[in-house]
C-alpha positions in Angstrom: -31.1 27.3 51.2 -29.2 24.3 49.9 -27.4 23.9 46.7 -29.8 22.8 43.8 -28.3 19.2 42.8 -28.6 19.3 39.1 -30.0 15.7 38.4 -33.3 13.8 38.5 -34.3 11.8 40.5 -36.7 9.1 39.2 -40.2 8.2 41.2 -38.6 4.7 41.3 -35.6 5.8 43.1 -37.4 7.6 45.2 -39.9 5.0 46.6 -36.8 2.5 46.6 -35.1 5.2 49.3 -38.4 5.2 51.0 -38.2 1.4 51.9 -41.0 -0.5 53.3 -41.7 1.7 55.9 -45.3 3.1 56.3 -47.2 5.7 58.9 -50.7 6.1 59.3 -51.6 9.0 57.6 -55.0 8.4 57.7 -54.9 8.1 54.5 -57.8 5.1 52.7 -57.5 5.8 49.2 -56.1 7.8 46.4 -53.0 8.4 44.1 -50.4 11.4 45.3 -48.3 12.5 42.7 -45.5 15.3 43.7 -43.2 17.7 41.5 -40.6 19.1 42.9 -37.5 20.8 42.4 -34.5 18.4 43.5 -32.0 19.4 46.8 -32.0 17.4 50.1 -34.6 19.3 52.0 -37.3 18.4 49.0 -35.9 14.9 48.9 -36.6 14.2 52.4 -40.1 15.6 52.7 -40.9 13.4 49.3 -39.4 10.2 51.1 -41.1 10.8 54.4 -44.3 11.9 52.2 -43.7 8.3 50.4 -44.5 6.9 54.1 -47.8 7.0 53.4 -48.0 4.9 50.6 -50.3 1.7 51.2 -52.3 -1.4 49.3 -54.8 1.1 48.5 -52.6 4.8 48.5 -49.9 5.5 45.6 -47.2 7.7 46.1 -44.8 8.6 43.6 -42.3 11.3 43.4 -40.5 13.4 40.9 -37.5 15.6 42.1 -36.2 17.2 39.1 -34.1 20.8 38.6 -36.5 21.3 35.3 -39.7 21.3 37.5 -40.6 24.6 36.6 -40.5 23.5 32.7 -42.7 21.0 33.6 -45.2 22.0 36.2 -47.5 23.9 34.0 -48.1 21.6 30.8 -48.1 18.6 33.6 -50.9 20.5 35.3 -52.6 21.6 32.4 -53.7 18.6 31.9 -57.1 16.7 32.9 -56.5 14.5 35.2 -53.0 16.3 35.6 -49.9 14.4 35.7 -48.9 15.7 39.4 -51.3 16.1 42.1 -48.7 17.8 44.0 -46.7 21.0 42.6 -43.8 22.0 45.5 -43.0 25.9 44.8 -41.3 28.7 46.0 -42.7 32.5 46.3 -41.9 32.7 41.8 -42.3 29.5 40.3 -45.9 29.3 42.2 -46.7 32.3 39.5 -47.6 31.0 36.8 -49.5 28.2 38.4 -52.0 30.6 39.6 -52.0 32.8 36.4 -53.3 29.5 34.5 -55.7 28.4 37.9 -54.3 25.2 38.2 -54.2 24.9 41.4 -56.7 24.8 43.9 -57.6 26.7 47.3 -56.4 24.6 50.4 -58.9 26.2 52.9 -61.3 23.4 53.4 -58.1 20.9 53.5 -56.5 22.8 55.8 -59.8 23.4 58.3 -59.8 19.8 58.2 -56.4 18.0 58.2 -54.1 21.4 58.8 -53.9 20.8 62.7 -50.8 20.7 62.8 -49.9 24.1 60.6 -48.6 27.0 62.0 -50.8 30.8 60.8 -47.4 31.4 59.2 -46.9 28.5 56.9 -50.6 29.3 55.2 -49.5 31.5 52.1 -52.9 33.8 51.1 -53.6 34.9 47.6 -56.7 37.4 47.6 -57.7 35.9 50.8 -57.8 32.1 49.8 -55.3 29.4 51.3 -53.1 28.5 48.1 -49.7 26.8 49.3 -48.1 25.9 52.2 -45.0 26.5 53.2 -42.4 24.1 55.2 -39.0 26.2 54.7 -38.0 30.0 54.4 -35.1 32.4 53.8 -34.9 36.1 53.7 -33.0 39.7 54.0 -32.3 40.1 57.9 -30.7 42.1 60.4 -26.7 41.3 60.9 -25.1 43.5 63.2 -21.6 43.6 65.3 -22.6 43.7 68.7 -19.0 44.7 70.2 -19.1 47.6 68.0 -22.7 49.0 69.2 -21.2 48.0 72.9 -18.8 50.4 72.1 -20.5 53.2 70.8 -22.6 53.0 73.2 -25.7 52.2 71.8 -28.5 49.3 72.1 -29.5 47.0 69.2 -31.6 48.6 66.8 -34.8 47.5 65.8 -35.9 50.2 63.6 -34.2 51.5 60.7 -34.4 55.3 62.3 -32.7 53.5 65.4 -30.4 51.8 62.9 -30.0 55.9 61.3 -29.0 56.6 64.3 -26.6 53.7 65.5 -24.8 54.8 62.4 -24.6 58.1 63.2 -22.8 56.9 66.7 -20.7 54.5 65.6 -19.4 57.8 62.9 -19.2 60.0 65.6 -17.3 57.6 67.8 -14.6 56.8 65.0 -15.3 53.3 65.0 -15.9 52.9 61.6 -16.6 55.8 58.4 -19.1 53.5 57.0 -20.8 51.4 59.1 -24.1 51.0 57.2 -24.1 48.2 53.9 -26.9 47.8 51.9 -27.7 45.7 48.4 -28.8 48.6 46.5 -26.6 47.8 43.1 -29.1 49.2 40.5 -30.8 45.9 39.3 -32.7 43.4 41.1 -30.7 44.0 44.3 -32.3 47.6 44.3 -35.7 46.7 43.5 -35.7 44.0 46.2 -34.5 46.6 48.5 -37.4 48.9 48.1 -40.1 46.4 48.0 -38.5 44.7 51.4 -39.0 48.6 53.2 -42.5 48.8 51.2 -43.9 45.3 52.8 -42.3 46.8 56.5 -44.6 49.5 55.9 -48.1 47.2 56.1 -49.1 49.1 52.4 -50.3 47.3 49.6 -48.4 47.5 46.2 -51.3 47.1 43.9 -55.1 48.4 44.6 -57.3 45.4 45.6 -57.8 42.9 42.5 -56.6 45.2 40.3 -53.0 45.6 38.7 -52.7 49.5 39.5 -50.1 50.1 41.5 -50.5 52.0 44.6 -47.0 53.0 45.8 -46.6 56.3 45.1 -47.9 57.6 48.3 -46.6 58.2 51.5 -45.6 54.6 52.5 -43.1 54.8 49.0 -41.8 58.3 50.6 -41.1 57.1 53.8 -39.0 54.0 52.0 -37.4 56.5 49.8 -36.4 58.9 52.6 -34.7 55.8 54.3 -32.5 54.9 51.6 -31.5 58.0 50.9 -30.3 58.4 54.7 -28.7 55.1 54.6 -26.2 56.3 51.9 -24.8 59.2 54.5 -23.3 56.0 56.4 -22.4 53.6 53.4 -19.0 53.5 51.2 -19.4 55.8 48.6 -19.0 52.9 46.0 -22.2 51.8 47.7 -24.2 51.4 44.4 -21.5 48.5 43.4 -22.4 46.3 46.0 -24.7 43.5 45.7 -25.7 40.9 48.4 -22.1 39.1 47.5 -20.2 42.4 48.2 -22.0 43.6 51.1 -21.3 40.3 52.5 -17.3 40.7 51.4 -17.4 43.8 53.2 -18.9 42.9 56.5 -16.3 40.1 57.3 -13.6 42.4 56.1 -14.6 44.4 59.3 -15.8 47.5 57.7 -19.5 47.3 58.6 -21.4 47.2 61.7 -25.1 46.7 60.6 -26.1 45.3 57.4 -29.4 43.4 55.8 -28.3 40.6 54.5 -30.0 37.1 52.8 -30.6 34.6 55.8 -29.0 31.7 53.5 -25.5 33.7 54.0 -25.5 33.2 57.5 -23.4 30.1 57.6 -20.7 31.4 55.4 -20.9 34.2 57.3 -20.5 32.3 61.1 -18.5 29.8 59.2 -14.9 31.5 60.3 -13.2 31.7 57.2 -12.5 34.6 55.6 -13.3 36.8 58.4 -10.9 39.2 60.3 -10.5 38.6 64.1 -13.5 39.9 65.9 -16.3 39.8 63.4 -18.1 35.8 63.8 -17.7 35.9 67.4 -19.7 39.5 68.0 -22.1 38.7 64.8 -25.9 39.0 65.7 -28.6 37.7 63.5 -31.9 39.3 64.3 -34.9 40.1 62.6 -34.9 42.8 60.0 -35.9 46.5 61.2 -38.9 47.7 61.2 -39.8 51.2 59.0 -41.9 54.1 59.6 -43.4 53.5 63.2 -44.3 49.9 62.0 -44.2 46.9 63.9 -43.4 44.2 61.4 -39.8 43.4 60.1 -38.9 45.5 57.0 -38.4 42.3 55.0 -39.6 40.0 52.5 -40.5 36.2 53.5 -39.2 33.9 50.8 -40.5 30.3 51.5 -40.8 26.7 49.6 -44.2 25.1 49.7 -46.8 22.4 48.2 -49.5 23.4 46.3 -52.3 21.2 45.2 -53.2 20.6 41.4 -57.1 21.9 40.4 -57.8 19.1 38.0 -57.7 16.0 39.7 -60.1 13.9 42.0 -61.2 15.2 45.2 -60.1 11.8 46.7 -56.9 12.9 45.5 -56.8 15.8 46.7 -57.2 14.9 50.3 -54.5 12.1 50.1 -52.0 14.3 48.3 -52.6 17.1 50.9 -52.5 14.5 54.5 -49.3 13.0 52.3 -47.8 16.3 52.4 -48.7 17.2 55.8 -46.8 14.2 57.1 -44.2 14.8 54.8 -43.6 18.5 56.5 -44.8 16.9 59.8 -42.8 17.9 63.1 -41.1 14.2 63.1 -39.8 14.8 60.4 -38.2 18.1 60.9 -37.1 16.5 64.1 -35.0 14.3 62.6 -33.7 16.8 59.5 -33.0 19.8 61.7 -30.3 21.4 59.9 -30.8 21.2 56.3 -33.2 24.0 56.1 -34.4 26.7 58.1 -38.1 25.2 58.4 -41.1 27.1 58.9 -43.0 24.0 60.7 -43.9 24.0 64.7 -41.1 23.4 67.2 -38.4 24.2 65.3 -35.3 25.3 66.9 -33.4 27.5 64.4 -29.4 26.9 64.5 -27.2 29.9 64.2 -27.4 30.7 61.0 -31.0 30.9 60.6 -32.3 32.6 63.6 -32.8 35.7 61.3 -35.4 34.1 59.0 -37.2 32.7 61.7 -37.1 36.3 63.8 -38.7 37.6 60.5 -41.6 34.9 60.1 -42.2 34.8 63.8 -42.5 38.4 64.1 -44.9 38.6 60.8 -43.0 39.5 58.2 -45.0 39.2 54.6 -44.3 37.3 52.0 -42.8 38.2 48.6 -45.8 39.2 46.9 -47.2 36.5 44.1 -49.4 39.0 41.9 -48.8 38.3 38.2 -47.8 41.9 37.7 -45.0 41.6 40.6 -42.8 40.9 38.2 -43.0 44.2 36.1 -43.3 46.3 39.2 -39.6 44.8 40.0 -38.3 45.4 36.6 -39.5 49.2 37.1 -38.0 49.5 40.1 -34.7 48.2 39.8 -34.0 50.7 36.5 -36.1 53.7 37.6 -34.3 53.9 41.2 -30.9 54.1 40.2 -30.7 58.4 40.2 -32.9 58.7 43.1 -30.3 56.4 45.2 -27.4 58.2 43.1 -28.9 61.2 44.8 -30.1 62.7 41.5 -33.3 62.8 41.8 -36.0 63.9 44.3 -38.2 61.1 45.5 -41.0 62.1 44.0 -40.4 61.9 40.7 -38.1 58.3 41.2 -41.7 57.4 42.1 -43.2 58.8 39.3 -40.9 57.6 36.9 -41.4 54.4 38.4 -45.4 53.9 38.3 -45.0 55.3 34.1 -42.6 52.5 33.2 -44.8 49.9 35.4 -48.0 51.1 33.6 -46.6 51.1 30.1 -45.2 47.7 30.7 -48.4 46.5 32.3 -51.1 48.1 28.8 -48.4 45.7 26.6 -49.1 42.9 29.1 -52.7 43.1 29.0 -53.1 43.8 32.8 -54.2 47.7 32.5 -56.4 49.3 30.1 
């Protein structure tokens, strides 16, 4: 992802950067209104979105780093002050917590040609955002090194067990194995990244009980655990930053590591000789006999606001389609890793695409995701300090979720 750029940007400096130029969108009437956070990816898409402003269409745009102060009191409103709310996996939280925004299935039946299956983000079943641009925890692995220890890429995490075990034995490395497991959000991530590889649900259907101590949460645990036989025993230091410190210091062969890293990563500096040039990015492994990448899918996306016209509706959603239209990408190719058809990933972000393309799910958008992480990233820390069996870090985990979830009002 790029940089946030912390300044707004009004909706008059935005239609002046749009020009005179206009497409046909198809669009005959109505009034788009978009909120977005403000970096150049977003910019762009609002300008090209902008495009499709006419004598009888309005389109106005509001790219701001306080959009997530303002999306929910702008929506609240009736008719609400954006038509359009652009969101990521979190921010898109509270807009479905307060229903004010409505399900895109009919839209995208009629106008969603275009759309790939992966860009159509599902809560309980119904179409609620799409998504234009991802990131994610990926596969990064030293291919001279595997070359060497005579083993093929892996693309499981028991195949990564055992790379591991022959890069060891091979005196390549001691610790060839690097993981974000720093007790706190980089642990809880962790865990729920394995958990999604696994295909098992978090939570029982339309309910807020969780559902992880089972034997999908075993099989996660048992992998972590193995994992730290191969890591630096200072392993429960390391965050995304230091795993990242660590690879291009040459002391790791195979790490998971956030797709938005890749290009400081590839960059060449501050990496000993050897480790850009034999860098692979691939898709993240996969976990317990499973066949989807052990990783969540972070993405960016447009949602569309409940309480305004349905004429508005259907302009603000055709706006946004040609705003994320493959043109546009076309012409924008590197300033995000996009999620739109025909994209051609660079470098850096072939590991986010290998994850999307191969299914992995997105972050999950429940309202009670957020307690489930906060349980997580304290109850873990013994089990992964090898303190505790994994069936009580599970335990321990589902009792802090449930008492946080009675104050919240989710369980009884």
């Amino acid at each position: 992802m790029k940089p946030i750029v912390m300044l707004a940007v009004s909706a008059a400096a935005l239609a002046l950067g749009a020009g005179s130029a206009f497409a046909d969108c198809g669009v005959e009437a109505g009034s788009v209104r978009i909120l977005s956070n403000d970096f150049e990816a977003l910019r762009t898409i609002n300008a090209t979105a902008q495009e499709c402003a006419s004598d009888a269409v309005t389109v106005t745009a509001n790219a701001t780093a306080e959009h997530k102060e303002i999306q929910v009191p702008a929506l609240t409103i009736n008719p609400a002050e954006y038509s359009v709310a652009v969101v990521a996996n979190n921010s898109i939280v509270p807009l479905l917590n307060e229903g004010l925004i409505r399900p895109l299935d009919d839209l995208v039946a009629e106008y969603g040609q275009n759309l790939q299956p992966s860009q159509l983000v599902k809560i309980d079943g119904k179409i609620m955002a799409i998504a234009f641009m991802g990131n994610g925890q990926h596969m990064f692995y030293r291919k001279d090194i595997l070359e060497e220890a005579g083993v093929e890429p892996p693309t499981s995490y028991d195949e990564v067990l055992a790379a591991a075990a022959a890069i060891k034995e091979a005196g390549l490395m001691e610790y060839p194995l690097a993981a974000s497991v720093k007790p706190g959000w980089d642990l809880a991530a962790e865990f729920v990244n394995s958990y999604l590889g696994t295909g098992g649900e978090f939570f029982a259907p339309g309910s807020a009980e969780l559902t992880i101590d089972n034997e999908n949460g075993l099989e996660v645990l048992r992998v972590m655990r193995e994992m730290t036989a191969f890591m630096d025993p200072d392993y429960l230091t390391y965050d995304a930053t230091e795993i990242q410190k660590e690879y291009e210091a040459g002391n790791v062969a195979i790490m998971n590591e956030w797709g938005s890293l890749g290009g400081a990563i590839l960059d060449d500096e501050g990496a000993v000789d050897g480790v850009v040039e034999n860098t692979v990015l691939a898709a993240a492994p996969t976990i317990g006999g499973g066949s989807i990448p052990a990783a969540a899918l972070w993405w960016d996306g447009f949602t569309i606001a409940k309480n305004i016209s349905d004429e508005d509706a259907e302009a603000s959603f055709r706006a946004m389609v040609h705003g994320i239209s493959p043109d546009m990408m076309e012409a924008n190719k590197d300033i995000a890793t996009w999620l739109i058809a025909g994209y051609e990933p660079g470098p850096a972000a072939v590991g986010v695409i290998a994850n999307a393309n191969a299914g992995a799910r997105a972050y999950p958008m429940q309202p009670y995701m957020g307690l489930l992480h906060t349980a997580l990233s304290t109850e873990l820390a013994e089990f992964v300090a090898g303190s505790e069996d994994a069936d009580q870090a599970l335990a321990d985990v589902k009792a802090a979720y449930e008492t946080a979830a009675r104050e919240a009002g989710f369980l009884q």
